[in-house]
C-alpha positions in Angstrom: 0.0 0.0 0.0 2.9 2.4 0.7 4.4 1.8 -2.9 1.2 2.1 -4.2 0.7 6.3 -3.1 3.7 7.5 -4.9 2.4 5.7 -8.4 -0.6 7.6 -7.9 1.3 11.1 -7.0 2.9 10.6 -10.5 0.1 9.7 -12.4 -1.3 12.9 -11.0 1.5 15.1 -12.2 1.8 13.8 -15.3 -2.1 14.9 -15.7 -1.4 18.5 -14.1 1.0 19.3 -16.9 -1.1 17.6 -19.7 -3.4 20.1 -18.4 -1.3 22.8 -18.1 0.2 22.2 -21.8 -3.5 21.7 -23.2 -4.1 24.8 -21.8 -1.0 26.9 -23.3 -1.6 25.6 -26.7 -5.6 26.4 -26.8 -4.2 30.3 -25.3 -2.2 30.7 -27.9 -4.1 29.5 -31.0 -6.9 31.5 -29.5 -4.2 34.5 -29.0 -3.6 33.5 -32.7 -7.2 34.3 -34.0 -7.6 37.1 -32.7 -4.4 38.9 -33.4 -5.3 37.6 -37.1 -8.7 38.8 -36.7 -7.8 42.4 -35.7 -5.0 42.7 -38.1 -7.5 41.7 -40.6 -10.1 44.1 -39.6 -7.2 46.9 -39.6 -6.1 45.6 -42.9 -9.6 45.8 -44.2 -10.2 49.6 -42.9 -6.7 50.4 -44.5 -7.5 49.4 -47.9 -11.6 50.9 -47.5 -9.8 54.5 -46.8 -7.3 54.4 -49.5 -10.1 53.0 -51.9 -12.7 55.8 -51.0 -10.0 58.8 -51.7 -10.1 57.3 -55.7 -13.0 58.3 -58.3 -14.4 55.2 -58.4 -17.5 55.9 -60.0 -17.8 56.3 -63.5 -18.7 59.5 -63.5 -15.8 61.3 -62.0 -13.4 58.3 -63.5 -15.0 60.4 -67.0 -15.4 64.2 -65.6 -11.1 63.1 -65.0 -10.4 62.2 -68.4 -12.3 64.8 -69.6 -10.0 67.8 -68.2 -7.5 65.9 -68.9 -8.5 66.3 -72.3 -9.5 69.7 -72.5 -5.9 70.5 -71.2 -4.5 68.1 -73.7 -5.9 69.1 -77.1 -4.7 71.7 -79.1 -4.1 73.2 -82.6 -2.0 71.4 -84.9 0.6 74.3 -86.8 2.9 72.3 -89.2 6.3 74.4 -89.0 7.5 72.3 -92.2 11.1 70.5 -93.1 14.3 71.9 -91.4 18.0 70.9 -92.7 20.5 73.0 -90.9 23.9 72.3 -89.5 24.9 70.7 -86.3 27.6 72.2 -83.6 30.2 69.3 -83.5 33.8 69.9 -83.9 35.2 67.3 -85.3 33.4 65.8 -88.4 30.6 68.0 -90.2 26.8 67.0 -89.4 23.6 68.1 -90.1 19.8 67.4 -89.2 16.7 67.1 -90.9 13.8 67.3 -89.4 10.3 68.1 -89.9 8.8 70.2 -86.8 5.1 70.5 -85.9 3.7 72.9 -82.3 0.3 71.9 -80.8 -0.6 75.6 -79.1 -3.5 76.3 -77.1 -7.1 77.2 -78.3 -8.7 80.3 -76.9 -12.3 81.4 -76.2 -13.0 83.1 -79.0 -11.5 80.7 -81.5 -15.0 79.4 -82.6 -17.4 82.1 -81.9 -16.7 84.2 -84.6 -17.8 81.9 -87.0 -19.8 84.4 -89.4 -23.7 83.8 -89.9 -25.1 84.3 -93.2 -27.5 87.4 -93.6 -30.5 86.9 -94.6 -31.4 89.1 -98.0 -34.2 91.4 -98.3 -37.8 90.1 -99.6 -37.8 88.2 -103.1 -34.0 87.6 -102.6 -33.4 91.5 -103.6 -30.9 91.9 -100.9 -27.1 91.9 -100.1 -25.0 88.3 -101.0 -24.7 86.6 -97.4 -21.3 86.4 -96.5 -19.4 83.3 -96.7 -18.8 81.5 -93.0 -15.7 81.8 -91.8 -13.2 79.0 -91.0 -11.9 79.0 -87.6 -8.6 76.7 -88.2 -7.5 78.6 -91.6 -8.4 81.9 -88.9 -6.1 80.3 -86.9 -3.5 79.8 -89.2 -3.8 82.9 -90.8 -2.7 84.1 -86.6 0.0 81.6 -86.8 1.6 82.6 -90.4 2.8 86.3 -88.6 5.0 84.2 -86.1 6.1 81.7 -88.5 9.2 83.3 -89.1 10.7 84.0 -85.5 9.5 80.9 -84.8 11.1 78.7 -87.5 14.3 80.9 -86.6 14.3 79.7 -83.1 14.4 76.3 -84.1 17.1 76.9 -86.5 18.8 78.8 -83.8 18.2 76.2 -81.0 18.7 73.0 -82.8 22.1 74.0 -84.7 23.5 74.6 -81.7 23.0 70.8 -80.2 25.7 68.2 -81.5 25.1 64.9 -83.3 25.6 63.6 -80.0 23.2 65.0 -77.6 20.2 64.9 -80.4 20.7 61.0 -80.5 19.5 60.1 -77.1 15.8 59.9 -76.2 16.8 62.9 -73.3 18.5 65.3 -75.6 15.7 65.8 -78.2 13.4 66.3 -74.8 15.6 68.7 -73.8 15.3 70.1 -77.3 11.7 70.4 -77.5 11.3 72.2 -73.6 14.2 75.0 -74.9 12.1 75.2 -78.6 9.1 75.5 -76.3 10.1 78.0 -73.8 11.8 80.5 -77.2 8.3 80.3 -79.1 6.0 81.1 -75.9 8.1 84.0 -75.2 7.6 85.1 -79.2 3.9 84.7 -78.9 3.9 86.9 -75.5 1.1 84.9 -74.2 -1.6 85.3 -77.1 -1.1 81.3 -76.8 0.8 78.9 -75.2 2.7 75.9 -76.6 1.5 72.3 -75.5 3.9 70.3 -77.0 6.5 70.2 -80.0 6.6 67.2 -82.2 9.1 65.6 -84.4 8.4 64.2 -87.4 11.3 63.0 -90.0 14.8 62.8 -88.3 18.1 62.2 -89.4 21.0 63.0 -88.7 24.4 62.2 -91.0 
């Protein structure tokens, strides 16, 4: 009987850290859930505030695109083909290159579009006068800047080497410093959205 008390003290250990280890693991797996059920819910917030700060509706996703637009679009002016000489030193270069402006539309662009007048009775009256084109109005604007502005190009591009007009960077750089002499030549009557080039080689 006394051997028998001891067997019985073990046993009854042995089941207190069973217990005990049961216990531990079911606190942390429950810690578990619900540290991944707040980080979820935080998670979930997160993304529902950065989510609500973007046009999601197709309404604004289009009101977007259309400023986008109206800022974009311009008039076309073709400044035609230039062949001029480059700066490098050592071997003898030039460039040709056809150059086109898109410059900004203004207000009044096309609303002066003429109405014919209507003659007197029996068709006795004056001849109505023919409606007015707004683009070849435009163009007509343009033509007085044409040459300063083809001379800026001459002046800006012939002074670039063979080099820096190869690279993707240098013909940016080229069309900001074109773009920057012809706004200052139109003084602000319009404003130059972009410059393009069309044909370009250089040997």
């Amino acid at each position: 009987m006394a051997n028998e008390e001891p067997k019985e003290t073990g046993n009854g250990r042995n089941q207190d850290i069973t217990k005990f280890l049961i216990m531990t693991l079911a606190s942390i797996v429950i810690m578990f859930i619900v540290f991944a059920g707040v980080n979820y819910v935080v998670m979930e917030n997160l993304i529902s505030q950065k989510m609500s700060n973007l046009p999601t509706t197709g309404e604004e996703l289009e009101e977007s695109e259309e400023e986008g637009d109206e800022i974009q679009k311009g008039i076309i002016v073709d400044l035609g083909d230039f062949i001029l000489n480059l700066c490098d030193e050592n071997q003898k270069k030039y460039l040709k290159v056809n150059v086109a402006i898109e410059v900004t539309k203004k207000e009044t662009d096309f609303s002066q579009e003429a109405t014919p007048e209507k003659g007197g009775h029996g068709g006795h009256g004056e001849a109505a006068p023919a409606a007015v084109d707004p683009l070849e109005a435009i163009k007509k604007e343009m033509d007085q800047y044409k040459p300063a502005i083809r001379d800026a190009v001459i002046t800006n591009l012939s002074s670039k080497t063979s080099s820096e007009l190869a690279t993707a960077a240098g013909k940016e750089l080229a069309k900001e410093q074109i773009t920057n002499d012809i706004n200052s030549i139109l003084g602000g009557e319009r404003e130059v959205l972009r410059v393009s080039f069309g044909q370009f080689i250089i040997q």
